[in-house]
Structure formats: structure tokens, C-alpha cells
C-alpha positions as CSV (number, residue, x, y, z in Angstrom):
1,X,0.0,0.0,0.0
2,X,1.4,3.6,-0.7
3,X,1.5,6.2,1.3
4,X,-1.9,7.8,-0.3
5,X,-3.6,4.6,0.4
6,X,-3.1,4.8,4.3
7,X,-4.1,8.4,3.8
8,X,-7.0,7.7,2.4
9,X,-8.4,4.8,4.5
10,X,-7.3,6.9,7.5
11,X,-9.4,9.5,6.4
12,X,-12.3,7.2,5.9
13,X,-12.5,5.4,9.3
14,X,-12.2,9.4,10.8
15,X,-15.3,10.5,9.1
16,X,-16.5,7.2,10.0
17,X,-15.3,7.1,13.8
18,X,-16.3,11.2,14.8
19,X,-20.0,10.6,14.6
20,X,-19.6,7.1,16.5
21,X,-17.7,8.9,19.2
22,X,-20.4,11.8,19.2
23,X,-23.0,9.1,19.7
24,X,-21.1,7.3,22.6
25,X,-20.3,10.7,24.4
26,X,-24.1,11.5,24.2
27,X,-25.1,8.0,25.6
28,X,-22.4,8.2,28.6
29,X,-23.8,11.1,29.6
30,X,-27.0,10.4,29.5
31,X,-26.5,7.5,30.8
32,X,-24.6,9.1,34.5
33,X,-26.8,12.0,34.3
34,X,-30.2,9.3,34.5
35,X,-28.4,7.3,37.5
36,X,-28.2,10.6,38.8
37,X,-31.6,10.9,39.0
38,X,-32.2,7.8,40.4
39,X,-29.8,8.4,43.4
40,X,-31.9,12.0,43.5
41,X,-35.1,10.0,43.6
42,X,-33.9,7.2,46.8
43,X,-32.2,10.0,48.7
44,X,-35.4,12.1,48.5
45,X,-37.4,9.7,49.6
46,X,-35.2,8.5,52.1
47,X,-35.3,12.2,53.4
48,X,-38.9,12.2,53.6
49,X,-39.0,8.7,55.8
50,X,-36.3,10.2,58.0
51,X,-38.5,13.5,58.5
52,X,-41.6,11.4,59.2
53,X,-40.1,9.7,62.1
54,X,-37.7,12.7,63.2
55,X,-40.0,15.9,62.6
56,X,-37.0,17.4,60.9
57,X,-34.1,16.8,58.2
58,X,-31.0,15.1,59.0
59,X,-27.4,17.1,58.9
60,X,-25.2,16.9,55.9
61,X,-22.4,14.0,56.3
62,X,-18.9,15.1,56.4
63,X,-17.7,14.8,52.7
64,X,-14.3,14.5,53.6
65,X,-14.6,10.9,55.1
66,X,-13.9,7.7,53.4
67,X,-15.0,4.0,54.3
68,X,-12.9,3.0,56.7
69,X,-13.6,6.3,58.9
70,X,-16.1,5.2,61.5
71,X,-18.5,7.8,60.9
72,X,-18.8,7.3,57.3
73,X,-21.8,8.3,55.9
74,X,-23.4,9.1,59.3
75,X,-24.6,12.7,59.5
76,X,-22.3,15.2,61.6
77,X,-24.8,17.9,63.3
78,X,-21.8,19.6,64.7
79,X,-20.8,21.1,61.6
80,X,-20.3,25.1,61.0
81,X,-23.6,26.1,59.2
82,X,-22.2,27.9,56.2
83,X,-22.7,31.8,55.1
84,X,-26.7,32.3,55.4
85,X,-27.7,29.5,57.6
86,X,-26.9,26.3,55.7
87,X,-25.2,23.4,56.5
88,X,-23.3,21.7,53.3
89,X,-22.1,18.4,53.4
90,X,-22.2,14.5,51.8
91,X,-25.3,12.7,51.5
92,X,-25.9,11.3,55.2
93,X,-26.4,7.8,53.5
94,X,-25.8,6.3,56.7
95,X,-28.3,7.9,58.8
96,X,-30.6,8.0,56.3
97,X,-30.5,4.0,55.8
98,X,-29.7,3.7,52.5
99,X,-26.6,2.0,49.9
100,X,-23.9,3.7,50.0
101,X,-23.2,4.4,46.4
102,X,-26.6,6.2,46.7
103,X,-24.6,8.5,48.1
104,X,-22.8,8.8,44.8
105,X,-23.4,10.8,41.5
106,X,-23.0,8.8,37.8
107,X,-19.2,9.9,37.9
108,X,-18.5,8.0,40.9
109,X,-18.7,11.4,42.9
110,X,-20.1,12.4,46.1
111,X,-23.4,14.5,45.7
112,X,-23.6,17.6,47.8
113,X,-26.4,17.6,50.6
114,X,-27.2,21.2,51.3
115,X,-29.9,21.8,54.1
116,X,-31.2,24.7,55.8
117,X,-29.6,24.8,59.3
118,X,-32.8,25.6,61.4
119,X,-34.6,22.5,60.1
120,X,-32.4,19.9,61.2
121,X,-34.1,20.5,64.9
122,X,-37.6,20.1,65.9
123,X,-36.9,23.1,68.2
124,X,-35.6,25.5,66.0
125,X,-38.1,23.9,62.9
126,X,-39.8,26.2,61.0
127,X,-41.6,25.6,57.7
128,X,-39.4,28.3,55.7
129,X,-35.9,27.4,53.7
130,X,-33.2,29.8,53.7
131,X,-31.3,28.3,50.5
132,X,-31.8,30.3,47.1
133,X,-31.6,29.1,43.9
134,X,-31.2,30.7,40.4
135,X,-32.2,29.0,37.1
136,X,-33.1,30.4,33.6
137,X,-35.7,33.0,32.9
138,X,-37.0,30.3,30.9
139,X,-35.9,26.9,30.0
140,X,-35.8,28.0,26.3
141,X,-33.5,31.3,27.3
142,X,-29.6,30.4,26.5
143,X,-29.0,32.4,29.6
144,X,-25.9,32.3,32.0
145,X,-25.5,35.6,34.0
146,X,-26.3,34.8,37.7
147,X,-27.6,37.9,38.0
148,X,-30.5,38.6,35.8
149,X,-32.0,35.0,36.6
150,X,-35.0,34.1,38.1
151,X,-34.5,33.4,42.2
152,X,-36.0,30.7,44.1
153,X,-36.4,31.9,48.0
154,X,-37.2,29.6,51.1
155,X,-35.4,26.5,49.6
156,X,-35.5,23.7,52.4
157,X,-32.5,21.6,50.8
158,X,-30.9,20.5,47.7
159,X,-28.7,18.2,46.3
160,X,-26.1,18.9,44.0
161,X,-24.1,16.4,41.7
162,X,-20.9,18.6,40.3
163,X,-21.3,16.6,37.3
164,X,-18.3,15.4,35.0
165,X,-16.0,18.1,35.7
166,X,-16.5,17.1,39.4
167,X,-15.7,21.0,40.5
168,X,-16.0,20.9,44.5
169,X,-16.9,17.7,44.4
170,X,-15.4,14.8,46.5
171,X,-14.4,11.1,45.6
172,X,-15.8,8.4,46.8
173,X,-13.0,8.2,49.2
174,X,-13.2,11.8,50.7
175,X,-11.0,13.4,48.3
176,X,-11.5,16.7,46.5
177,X,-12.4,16.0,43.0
178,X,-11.2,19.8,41.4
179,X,-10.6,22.7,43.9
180,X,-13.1,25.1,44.1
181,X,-11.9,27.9,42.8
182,X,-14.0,30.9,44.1
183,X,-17.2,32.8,42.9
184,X,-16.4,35.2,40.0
185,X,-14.7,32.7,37.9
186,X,-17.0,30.3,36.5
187,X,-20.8,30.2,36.6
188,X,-19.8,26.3,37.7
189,X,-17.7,27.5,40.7
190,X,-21.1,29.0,42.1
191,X,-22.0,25.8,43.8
192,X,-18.8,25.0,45.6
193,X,-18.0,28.0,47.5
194,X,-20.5,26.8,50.6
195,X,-23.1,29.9,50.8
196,X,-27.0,30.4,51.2
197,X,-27.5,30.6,46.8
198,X,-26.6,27.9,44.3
199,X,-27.2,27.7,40.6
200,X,-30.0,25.8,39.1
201,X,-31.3,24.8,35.6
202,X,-28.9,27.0,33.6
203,X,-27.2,26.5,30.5
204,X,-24.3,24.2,29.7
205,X,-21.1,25.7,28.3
206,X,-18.8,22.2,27.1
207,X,-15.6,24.6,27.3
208,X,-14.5,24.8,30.9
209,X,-11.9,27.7,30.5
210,X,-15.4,29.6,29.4
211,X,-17.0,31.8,32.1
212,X,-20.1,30.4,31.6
213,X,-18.8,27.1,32.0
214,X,-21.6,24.9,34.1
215,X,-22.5,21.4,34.2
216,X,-23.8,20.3,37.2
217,X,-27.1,19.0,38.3
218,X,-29.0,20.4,41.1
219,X,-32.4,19.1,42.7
220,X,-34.1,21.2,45.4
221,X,-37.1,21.1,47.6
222,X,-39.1,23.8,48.9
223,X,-42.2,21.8,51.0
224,X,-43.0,20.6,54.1
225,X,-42.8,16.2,52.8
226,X,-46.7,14.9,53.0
227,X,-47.7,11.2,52.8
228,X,-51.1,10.7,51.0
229,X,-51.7,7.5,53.0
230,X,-49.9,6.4,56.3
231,X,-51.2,3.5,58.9
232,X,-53.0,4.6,61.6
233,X,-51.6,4.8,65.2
234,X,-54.6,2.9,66.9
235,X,-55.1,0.1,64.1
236,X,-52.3,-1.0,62.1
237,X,-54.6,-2.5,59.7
238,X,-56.4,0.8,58.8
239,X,-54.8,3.9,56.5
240,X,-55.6,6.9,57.1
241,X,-54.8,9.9,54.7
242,X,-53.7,13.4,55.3
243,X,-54.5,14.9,52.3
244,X,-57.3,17.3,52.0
245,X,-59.0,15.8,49.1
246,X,-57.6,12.4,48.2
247,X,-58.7,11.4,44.3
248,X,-58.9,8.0,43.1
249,X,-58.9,7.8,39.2
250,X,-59.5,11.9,39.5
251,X,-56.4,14.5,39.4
252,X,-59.0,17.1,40.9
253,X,-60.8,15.6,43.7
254,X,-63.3,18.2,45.2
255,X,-64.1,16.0,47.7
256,X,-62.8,14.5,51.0
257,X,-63.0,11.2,48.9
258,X,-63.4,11.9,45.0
259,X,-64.1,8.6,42.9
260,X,-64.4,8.6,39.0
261,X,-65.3,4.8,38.0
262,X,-67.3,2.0,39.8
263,X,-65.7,0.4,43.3
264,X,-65.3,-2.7,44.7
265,X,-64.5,-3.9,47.8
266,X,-65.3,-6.8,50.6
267,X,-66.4,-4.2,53.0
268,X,-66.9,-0.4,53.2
269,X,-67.4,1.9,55.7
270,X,-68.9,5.4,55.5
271,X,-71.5,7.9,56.6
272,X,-73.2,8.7,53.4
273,X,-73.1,8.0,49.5
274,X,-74.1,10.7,46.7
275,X,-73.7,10.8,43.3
276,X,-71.7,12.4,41.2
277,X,-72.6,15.8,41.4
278,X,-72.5,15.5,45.3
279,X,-76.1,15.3,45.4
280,X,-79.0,12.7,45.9
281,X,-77.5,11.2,49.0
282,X,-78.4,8.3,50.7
283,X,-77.3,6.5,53.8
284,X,-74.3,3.8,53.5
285,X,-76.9,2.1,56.3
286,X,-79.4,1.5,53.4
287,X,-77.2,-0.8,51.6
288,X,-77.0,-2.9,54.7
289,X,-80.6,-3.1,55.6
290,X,-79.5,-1.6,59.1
291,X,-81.4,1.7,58.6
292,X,-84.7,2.1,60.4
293,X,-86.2,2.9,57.1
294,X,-85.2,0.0,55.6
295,X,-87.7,-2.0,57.2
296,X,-91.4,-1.9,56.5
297,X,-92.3,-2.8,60.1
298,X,-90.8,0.2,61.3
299,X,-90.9,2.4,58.3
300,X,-93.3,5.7,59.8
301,X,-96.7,5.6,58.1
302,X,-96.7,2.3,56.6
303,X,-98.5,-1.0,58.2
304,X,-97.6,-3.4,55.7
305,X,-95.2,-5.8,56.4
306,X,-93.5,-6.6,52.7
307,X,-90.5,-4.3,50.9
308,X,-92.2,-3.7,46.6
309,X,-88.8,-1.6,46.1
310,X,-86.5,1.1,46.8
311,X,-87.4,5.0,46.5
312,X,-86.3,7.9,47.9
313,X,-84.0,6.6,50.4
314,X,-86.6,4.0,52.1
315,X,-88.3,1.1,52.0
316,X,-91.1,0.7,49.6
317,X,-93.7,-1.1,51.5
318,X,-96.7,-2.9,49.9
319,X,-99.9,-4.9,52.0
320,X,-101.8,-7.7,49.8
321,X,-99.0,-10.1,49.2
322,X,-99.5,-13.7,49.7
323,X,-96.6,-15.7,51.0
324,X,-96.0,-18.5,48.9
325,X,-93.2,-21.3,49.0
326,X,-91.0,-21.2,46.0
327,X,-87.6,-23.4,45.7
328,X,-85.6,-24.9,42.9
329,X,-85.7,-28.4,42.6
330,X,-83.4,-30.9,44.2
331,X,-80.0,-30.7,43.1
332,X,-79.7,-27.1,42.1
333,X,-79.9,-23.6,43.4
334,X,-80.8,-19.7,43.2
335,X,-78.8,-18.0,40.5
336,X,-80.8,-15.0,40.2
337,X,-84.4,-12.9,40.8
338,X,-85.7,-12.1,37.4
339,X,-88.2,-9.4,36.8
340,X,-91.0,-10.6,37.8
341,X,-90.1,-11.8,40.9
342,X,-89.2,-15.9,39.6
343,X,-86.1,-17.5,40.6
344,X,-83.7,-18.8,38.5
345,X,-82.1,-21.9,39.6
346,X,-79.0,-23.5,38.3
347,X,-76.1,-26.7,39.2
């Protein structure tokens, strides 16, 4: 082969390789930046449990510590709280009961646990963040400048994964990933230098010598956690719900209870059951024959002893009827009532 042969098949498998590479860098990255998001997902709920038993959030961990430290992964309420009230640590993977690579971001780093200092302790609890957060004006603005973008106030906590550049971040071991190199230089250094304000959904610059550099992924909560259903204290068998309007089938339950589509269930109990519009109601009672009005004996104004039908939320009570025996032969039994009042009888 000549030298313009290698050339030339060199600059084949290039134009055929770039793309290919393109295509893997794409999938890598969205491949750490969805187990990313699942980590998010276990450590948030892991939270929540943690401030349904506790009444408050749990402290960051120290992110300096590695696995053979003792108190690896356990949360460290002594820390300093940062500039603005916030504590900034590890994931308190530990405490919170969880794997420990939950703790970790899809480039093997630790995520940042930031958490507003006053609601780690039921005493000094109170239902409003301190943590602010900027993000884009709008998520189809190319904006970067920290300073004209919209602000999130009252943040409770957040998490932060420093993403592939790991800037601030630490190894799994407790290392520092990429010094932090103070605010001012990149729009990425914004969420290592430990204060009250992070960056949010902003735009990505892929050059990091650029100012607007910024390629991490940040996750934040604002509300009190609330469980739709929880067991009750008294009977561990019952649920009980703590939502104001809890929807079944219905996104918009106006309602205490707000069906859309037929029920069934082995038993049921309730006070009263309307229709759709919240009208015509009747009492759960009459389903069970237990209702006083359910029974002709002791239905007011009626002296007949046999129930025609159902009307109006009562008994329908007819006199006149003869009692007759009716049964199905030997061998089978009652299927069914039809119309007229005949049975149908069957194996």
C-alpha cells in the first residue's frame, strides 16, 4: 500500500469514527446524568421517611470521610452552618439507611447535601428554607449571568451532583475531586464556594476555560414532605390519609373522597353516599338493611309488612301479598331474581 492509500483509508475510518464517538459521548452522559436521577429520587425519599419519624431533616455528612472512617456516611450535626444558615455536606447515606453508592453521582462522585440549618431540629423547625436558587428566565432562554435570573427563596434543601467536571466535588473516598476555585470565575464555581445561593437549571457551556462554563445537576425542595396514605396509630390494619382531598382515578378531587369509575370492595365503611354531582345522598346504612327505614315494620306511616322496592331513600312497603313457597328443585340452586319476581335456579 502507498503512502496515499493509508491516507486515504485513514481518512475514511475518521469521518467514520467522529460521529460514532459523538453518539457514545451522548449515551455516557446520559447514561450518568439518569443514574443521577435515580440516586436523586432514593435520597429524597429516604429524606422524607427520615422527616416522618424525626420531625426534621437530617445534617449533611462530612464529605471528607472515606470508608474506613467510622462515621462514614453518618450525619455530623456539629458542623459550622455555612454563610446564610446552611449546612453543606455528603449525603448522610448512613443515617438516612440507604446503599452507600446512593450517596454517589453517575461519575462515581459524592453529591452535595445542602440543608437549611434551622430544620435539622424540631426546636428550631420552621416551615421556611433559607437556600436560594437561580435558574433560567425560561428553559428556552440560553441564559448564563447569575444575575438577571429568576430566584427561588425559602429552599429547604438540595442536592447537587458537580457533574463530569467534578468541580467541588469529593471522591468516593473523601477526596477533593477539582478545587473550588471561588465565585467570579465560573458560573460552575457557584455551587462550591458553601453559601446560602446555588445555581440551578442553567445553560451548559462544554468549554470549561469559558465563564459560563456549568455542568452540574441540582435538585431542590421547597415543602413541608406529606404522605397521602400512612397506617394509623390505633389500628395498624387501617390507613388513614392526610391529604385534604384524596382522588382515586380523578387529578382534581373536590371532595374528601373523590371517585371517578365503579368500586369494589369486601367491605366499606362510610356515613353517606351521593352521586356524582355531590347530590341525591343516601345513607351507607341502606345498603345494609341496618337503617330504620329500611324495614317496612318500622318504616313511619306504613303498616304493611313486605318491601315492593326502593325509593327515595326508604323502604317501599306494599300490603296484599301472599306468602308463597318457592324453591328450585333438588340438586340445584338460586342464581338469580328475574323481573317478575321468579327465581332462577341452576347446578
Amino acid at each position: 500500500m502507498t503512502l496515499i492509500d493509508v491516507a486515504v483509508i485513514t481518512m475514511v475510518l475518521g469521518l467514520l469514527l467522529v460521529p460514532l464517538i459523538t453518539q457514545y459521548n451522548r449515551w455516557k452522559i446520559d447514561k450518568d446524568r439518569g443514574l443521577t436521577s435515580q440516586h436523586y429520587a432514593a435520597i429524597n425519599k429516604a429524606i422524607a421517611d427520615y422527616y416522618f419519624e424525626q420531625g426534621h431533616y437530617p445534617c449533611p455528612a462530612l464529605p471528607t470521610l472515606g470508608p474506613g472512617d467510622a462515621a462514614f456516611g453518618d450525619q455530623n450535626c456539629a458542623g459550622t452552618a455555612a454563610a446564610g444558615g446552611v449546612m453543606v455536606g455528603a449525603v448522610p447515606f448512613a443515617t438516612l439507611k440507604i446503599p452507600t453508592e446512593m450517596n454517589l453521582d453517575g461519575w462515581s462522585n459524592k453529591i452535595t447535601y445542602a440543608v437549611t440549618a434551622i430544620q435539622t431540629d424540631t426546636a428550631t423547625w420552621t416551615n421556611n428554607g433559607v437556600i436560594r436558587v437561580r435558574g433560567r428566565i425560561a428553559p428556552d432562554v440560553d441564559q448564563c449571568d447569575p444575575a438577571i435570573m429568576t430566584l427561588e427563596n425559602q429552599v429547604h434543601y438540595l442536592l447537587v451532583s458537580h457533574g463530569p467536571s467534578g468541580l467541588g466535588a469529593f471522591t468516593a473516598d473523601g477526596t477533593p475531586r477539582q478545587t473550588c476555585p471561588g465565585a467570579g470565575t465560573t458560573a460552575d464555581a457557584n455551587n462550591c464556594i458553601n453559601d446560602n445561593e446555588f445555581l440551578g437549571e442553567v445553560c451548559m457551556a462544554s468549554d470549561n476555560a469559558d465563564a459560563n462554563f456549568y455542568d452540574d445537576m441540582v435538585e431542590y425542595k421547597k415543602d413541608v414532605p406529606s404522605r397521602i396514605w400512612e397506617e394509623s396509630l390505633t389500628a395498624s390494619s387501617d390507613i388513614i390519609s392526610n391529604a385534604e382531598n384524596v382522588g382515586i382515578n380523578n387529578l382534581n378531587p373536590q371532595a374528601s373522597l373523590h371517585v371517578n369509575g365503579n368500586i369494589r370492595a369486601t367491605h366499606t365503611d362510610s356515613n353517606r353516599i351521593c352521586a356524582e354531582d355531590g347530590n341525591n345522598c343516601f345513607a351507607a346504612a341502606m345498603i345494609g338493611g341496618t337503617d330504620p327505614l329500611m324495614k317496612c315494620a318500622s318504616n313511619p306511616g306504613s303498616t304493611s309488612s313486605a318491601m315492593s322496592g326502593i325509593g327515595e331513600a326508604r323502604a317501599k312497603c306494599q300490603s296484599g301479598y301472599t306468602a308463597a313457597t318457592i324453591q328450585c328443585e333438588d340438586g340445584k340452586f338460586i342464581t338469580q331474581i328475574d323481573s317478575n319476581g321468579g327465581l332462577l335456579c341452576g347446578n
